[in-house]
TIKELUM-542029 format. One record per residue: residue in three letters; x negated, y, z of N, C-alpha, C in turn. Coordinates in steps of 0.2 Angstrom, whole numbers, plus 5000, padded with zeros to 4 digits. Atoms other than C-alpha are relative to their C-alpha. Layout:
// TIKELUM-542029
resn,n_xx,n_yy,n_zz,ca_xx,ca_yy,ca_zz,c_xx,c_yy,c_zz
ALA,X,Y,Z,X,Y,Z,X,Y,Z
...
This chain:
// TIKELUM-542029
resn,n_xx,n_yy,n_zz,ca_xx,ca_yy,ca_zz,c_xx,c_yy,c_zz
UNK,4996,4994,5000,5000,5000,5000,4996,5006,5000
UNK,5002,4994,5003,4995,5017,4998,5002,5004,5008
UNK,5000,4998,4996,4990,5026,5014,5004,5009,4998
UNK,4997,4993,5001,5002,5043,5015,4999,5004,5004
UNK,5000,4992,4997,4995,5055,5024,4994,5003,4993
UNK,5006,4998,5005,4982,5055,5007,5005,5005,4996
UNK,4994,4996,5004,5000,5062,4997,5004,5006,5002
UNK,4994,4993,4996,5008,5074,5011,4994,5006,4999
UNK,5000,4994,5002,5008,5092,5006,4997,5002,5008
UNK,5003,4995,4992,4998,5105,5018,5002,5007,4997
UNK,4999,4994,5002,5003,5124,5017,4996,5003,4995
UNK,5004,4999,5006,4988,5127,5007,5002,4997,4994
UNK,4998,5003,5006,4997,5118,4995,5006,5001,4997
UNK,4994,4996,5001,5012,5126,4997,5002,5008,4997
UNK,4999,4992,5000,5007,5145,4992,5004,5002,4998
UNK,4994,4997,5005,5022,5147,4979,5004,5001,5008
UNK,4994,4998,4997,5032,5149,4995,4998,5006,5005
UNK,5000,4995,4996,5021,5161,5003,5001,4999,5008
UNK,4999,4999,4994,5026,5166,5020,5005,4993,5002
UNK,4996,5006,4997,5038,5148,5020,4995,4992,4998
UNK,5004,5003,5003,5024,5138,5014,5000,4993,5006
UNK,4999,5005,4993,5025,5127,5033,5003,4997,4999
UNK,4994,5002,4997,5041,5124,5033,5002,4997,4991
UNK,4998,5005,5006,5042,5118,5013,4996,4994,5000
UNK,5004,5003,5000,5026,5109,5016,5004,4993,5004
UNK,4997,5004,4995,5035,5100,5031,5007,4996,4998
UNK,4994,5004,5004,5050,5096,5019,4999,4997,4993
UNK,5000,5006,5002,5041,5089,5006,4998,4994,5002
UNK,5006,5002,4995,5030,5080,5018,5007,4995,5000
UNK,4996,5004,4994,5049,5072,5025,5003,4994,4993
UNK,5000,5004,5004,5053,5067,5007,4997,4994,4996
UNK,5004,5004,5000,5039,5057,5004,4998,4994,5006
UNK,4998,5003,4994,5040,5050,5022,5005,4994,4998
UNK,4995,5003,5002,5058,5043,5018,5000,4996,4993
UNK,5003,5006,5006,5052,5036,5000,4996,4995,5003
UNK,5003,5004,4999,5039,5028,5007,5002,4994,5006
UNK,4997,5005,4996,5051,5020,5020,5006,4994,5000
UNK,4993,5004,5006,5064,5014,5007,4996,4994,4996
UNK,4999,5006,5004,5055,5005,4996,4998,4996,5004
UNK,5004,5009,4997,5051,4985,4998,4993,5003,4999
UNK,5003,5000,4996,5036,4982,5006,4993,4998,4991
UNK,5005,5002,5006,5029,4972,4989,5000,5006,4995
UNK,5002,4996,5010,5030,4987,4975,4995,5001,4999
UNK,5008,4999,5003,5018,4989,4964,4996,5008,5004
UNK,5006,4993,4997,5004,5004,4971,5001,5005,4993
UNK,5002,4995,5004,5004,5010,4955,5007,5004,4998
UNK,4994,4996,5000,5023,5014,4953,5001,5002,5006
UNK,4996,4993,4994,5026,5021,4971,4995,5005,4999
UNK,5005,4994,5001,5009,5032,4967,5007,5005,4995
UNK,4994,4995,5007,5023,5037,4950,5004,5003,5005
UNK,4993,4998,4997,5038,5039,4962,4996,5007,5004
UNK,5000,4995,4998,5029,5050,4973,4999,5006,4997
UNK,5003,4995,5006,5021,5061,4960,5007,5002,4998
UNK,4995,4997,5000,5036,5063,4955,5006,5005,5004
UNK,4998,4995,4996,5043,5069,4969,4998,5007,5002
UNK,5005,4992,5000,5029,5083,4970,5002,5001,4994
UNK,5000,4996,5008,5032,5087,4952,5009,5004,5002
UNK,4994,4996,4999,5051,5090,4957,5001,5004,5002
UNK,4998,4995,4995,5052,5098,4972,4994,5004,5002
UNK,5005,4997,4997,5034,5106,4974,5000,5006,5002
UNK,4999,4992,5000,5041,5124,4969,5008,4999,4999
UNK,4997,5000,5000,5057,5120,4968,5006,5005,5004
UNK,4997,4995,4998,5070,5134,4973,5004,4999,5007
UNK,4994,5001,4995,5082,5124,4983,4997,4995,5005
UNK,5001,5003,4996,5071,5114,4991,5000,5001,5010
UNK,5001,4998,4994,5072,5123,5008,5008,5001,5001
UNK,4994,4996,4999,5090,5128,5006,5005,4991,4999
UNK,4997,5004,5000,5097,5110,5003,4999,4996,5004
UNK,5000,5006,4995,5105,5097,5015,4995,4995,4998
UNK,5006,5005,4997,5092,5085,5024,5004,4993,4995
UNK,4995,5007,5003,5108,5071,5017,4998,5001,4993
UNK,5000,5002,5007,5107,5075,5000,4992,5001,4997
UNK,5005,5003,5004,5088,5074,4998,5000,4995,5001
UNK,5000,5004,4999,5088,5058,5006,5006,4997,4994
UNK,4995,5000,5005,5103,5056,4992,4995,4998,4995
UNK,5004,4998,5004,5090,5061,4983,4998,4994,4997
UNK,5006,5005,5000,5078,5049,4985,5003,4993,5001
UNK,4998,5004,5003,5088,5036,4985,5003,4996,4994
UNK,4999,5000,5006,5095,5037,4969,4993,4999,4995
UNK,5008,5000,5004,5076,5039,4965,4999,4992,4999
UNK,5003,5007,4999,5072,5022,4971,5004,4995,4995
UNK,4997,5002,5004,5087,5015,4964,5001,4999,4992
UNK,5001,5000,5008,5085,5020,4945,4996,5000,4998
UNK,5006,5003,5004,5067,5020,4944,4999,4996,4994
UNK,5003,5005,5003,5065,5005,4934,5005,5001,4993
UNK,4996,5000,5006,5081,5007,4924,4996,5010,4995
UNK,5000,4992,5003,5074,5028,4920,4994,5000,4999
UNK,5009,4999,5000,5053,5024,4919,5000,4992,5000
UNK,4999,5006,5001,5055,5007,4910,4993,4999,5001
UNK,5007,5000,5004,5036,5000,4909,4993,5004,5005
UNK,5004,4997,4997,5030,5011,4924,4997,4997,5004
UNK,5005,5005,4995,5025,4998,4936,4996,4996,4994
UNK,5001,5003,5004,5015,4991,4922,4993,5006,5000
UNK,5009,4996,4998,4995,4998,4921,4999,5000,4993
C-alpha cells in the first residue's frame, strides 16, 4: 500500500487559498484519508496512486471545496471508488 501521509496536502501547497490555505489543506488531507479507507485492502498501488491524483487534480483549487458538505464529499468519494473501473477502464494496468 501506499504510505499517505507522502500524498496529504500542507498549506504550502495550498497557496491558491491564501489566508484559508490550513483549513483547505485539512479538507483535502480528510478526502484522501476517507479514499484511502474505502477502498479494499488488495488494490492495485498504482490505481489508488490514480484515484488520489485525482482527487488533487479535482479539488486542489477548487472553489467549493471549503464551502461543501463534509456528506457530499464523502458522496464524493464514493461514487469515485465505485465507478473508477467502469470511467478509467485500463487504469489499474502499468
Amino acid at each position: 500500500m501506499i504510505d499517505i501521509h507522502v500524498v496529504l496536502a500542507t498549506p504550502a501547497d495550498m497557496e491558491f487559498w491564501e489566508d484559508l490555505a490550513e483549513e483547505a489543506a485539512d479538507r483535502l488531507n480528510e478526502l484522501l484519508h476517507y479514499l484511502y479507507a474505502q477502498v479494499d485492502e488488495d488494490i492495485d498501488t498504482h490505481q489508488l496512486e490514480l484515484m488520489m491524483q485525482h482527487i488533487w487534480e479535482t479539488w486542489h483549487q477548487d472553489q467549493y471545496l471549503l464551502d461543501i458538505d463534509e456528506q457530499e464529499l464523502y458522496d464524493w468519494v464514493d461514487q469515485l471508488v465505485a465507478t473508477w473501473d467502469d470511467e478509467h477502464p485500463g487504469a489499474h494496468l502499468d
